[in-house]
C-alpha positions in Angstrom: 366.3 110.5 89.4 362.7 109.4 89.7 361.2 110.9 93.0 359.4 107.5 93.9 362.5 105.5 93.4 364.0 107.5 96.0 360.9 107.3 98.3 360.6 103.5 97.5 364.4 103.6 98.6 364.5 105.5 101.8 361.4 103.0 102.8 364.2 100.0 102.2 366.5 101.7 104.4 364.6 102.5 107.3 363.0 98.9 107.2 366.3 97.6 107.2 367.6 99.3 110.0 364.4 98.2 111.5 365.1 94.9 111.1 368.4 95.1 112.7 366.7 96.4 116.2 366.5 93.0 118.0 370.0 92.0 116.4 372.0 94.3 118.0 370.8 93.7 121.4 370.1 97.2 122.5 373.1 98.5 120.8 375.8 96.3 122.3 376.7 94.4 119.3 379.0 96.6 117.1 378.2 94.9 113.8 374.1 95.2 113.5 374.6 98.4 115.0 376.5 100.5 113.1 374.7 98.6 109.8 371.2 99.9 111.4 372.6 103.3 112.0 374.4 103.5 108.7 370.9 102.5 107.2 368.4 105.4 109.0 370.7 107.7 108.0 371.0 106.6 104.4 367.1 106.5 104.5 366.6 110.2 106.2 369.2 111.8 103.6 366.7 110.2 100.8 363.7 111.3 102.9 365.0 114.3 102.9 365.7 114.6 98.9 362.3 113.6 98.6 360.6 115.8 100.8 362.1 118.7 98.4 360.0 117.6 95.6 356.7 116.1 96.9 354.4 117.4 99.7 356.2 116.2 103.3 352.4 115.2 104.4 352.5 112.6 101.2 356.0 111.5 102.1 355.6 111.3 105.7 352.4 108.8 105.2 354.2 106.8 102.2 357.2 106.2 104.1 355.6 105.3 107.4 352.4 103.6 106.1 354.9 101.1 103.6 357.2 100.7 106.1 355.1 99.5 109.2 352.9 96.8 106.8 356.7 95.6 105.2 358.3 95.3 108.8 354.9 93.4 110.3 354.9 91.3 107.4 358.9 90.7 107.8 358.8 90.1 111.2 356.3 87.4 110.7 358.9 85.6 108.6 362.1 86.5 110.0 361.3 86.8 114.5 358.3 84.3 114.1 355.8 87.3 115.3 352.1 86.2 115.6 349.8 88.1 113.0 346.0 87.6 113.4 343.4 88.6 111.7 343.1 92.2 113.4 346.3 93.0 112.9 345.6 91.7 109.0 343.0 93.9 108.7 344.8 97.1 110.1 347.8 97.0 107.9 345.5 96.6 105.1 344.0 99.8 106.0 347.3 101.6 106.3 347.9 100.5 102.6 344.9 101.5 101.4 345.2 104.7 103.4 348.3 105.3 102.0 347.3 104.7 98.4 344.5 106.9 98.7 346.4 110.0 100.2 348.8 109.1 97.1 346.4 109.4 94.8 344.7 112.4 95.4 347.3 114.0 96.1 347.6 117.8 94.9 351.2 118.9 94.2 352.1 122.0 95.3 355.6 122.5 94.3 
């Protein structure tokens, strides 16, 4: 299986269980929680595929870097969060950040 598909999956997992934070209500509703939990761990058994066949400094800043500009963004949408332009600005960095380190990336496995 393609290395990025499991990256791009393990990112969809862990924003999930993101996600679900504020629904379980600090861990006292059964149903969010054991989805959230069941989805870090899904997304940390794929991390850790991954980080057998790319560099863990690559993966590390992928799966952060994606993750924290998809849960802002979602968060606007789903919790009503208040983006301004800083905040804009900043997640565009980590993207471009994370493209960059992507990029020129030097594989040495």
């Amino acid at each position: 299986m393609n290395v990025y598909i499991l990256l791009f999956s393990a990112i969809l997992f862990e924003v999930f269980g993101t996600m679900l934070l504020p629904a379980s209500q600090n861990f006292t509703k059964i149903l969010p929680t054991t989805i959230l939990l069941f989805s870090y761990a899904i997304s940390f058994y794929f991390l850790a595929i991954v980080s057998q066949k790319l560099p863990l400094s690559i993966v590390y800043a992928s799966w952060s870097g994606v993750g924290i500009f998809t849960i802002a963004i979602l968060s606007y949408f789903f919790y009503k969060q208040a983006i301004n332009w800083q905040t804009i600005a900043g997640l565009f960095l980590i993207v471009i950040g994370v493209t960059i380190v992507n990029i020129y990336k030097t594989d040495i496995y």
